[in-house]
Structure formats: structure tokens, C-alpha cells
Phi, psi and omega in degrees: 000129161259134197200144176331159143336294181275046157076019176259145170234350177197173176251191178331305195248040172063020170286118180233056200284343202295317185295164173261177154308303185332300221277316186295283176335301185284352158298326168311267171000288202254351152297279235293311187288345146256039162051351158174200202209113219253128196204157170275166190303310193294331189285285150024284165285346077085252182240359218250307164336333189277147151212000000 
């Protein structure tokens, strides 16, 4: 999981600009070594934009 310092995984308006590259690439990363990843509907709607 990735998250802020102070305990935010998102702001208000479900914005998760705060990660890095970093954060994403190792999220890439470690679905292709265990073959995918398990999320919730909201993160899901989300993330599903990113690439």
C-alpha cells in the first residue's frame, strides 16, 4: 500500500498525485512477479486511468 506520511492514501477528490514513479513502477513490479494484485472497487476506479 502506498501512503502518505500522515495516513492519506488519497485527498478529497480521490487524487493520488503525492506518489511517485517510484511507487507506481514498484506496484508494476511486484504484480508481473505474483501475477496481479488485489484492490478494492474504489481504488480500482482510481487507478484504472493510469499508465
Amino acid at each position: 500500500m502506498a501512503m502518505s506520511v500522515n495516513g492519506m492514501i488519497a485527498d478529497e477528490s480521490c487524487n493520488e498525485d503525492f506518489l511517485s514513479d517510484v511507487n507506481w513502477k514498484t506496484l508494476i513490479d511486484l504484480s508481473e512477479k505474483y501475477g496481479g494484485f488485489i484492490i478494492g472497487r474504489k481504488t480500482y476506479d482510481a487507478v484504472k486511468n493510469h499508465r
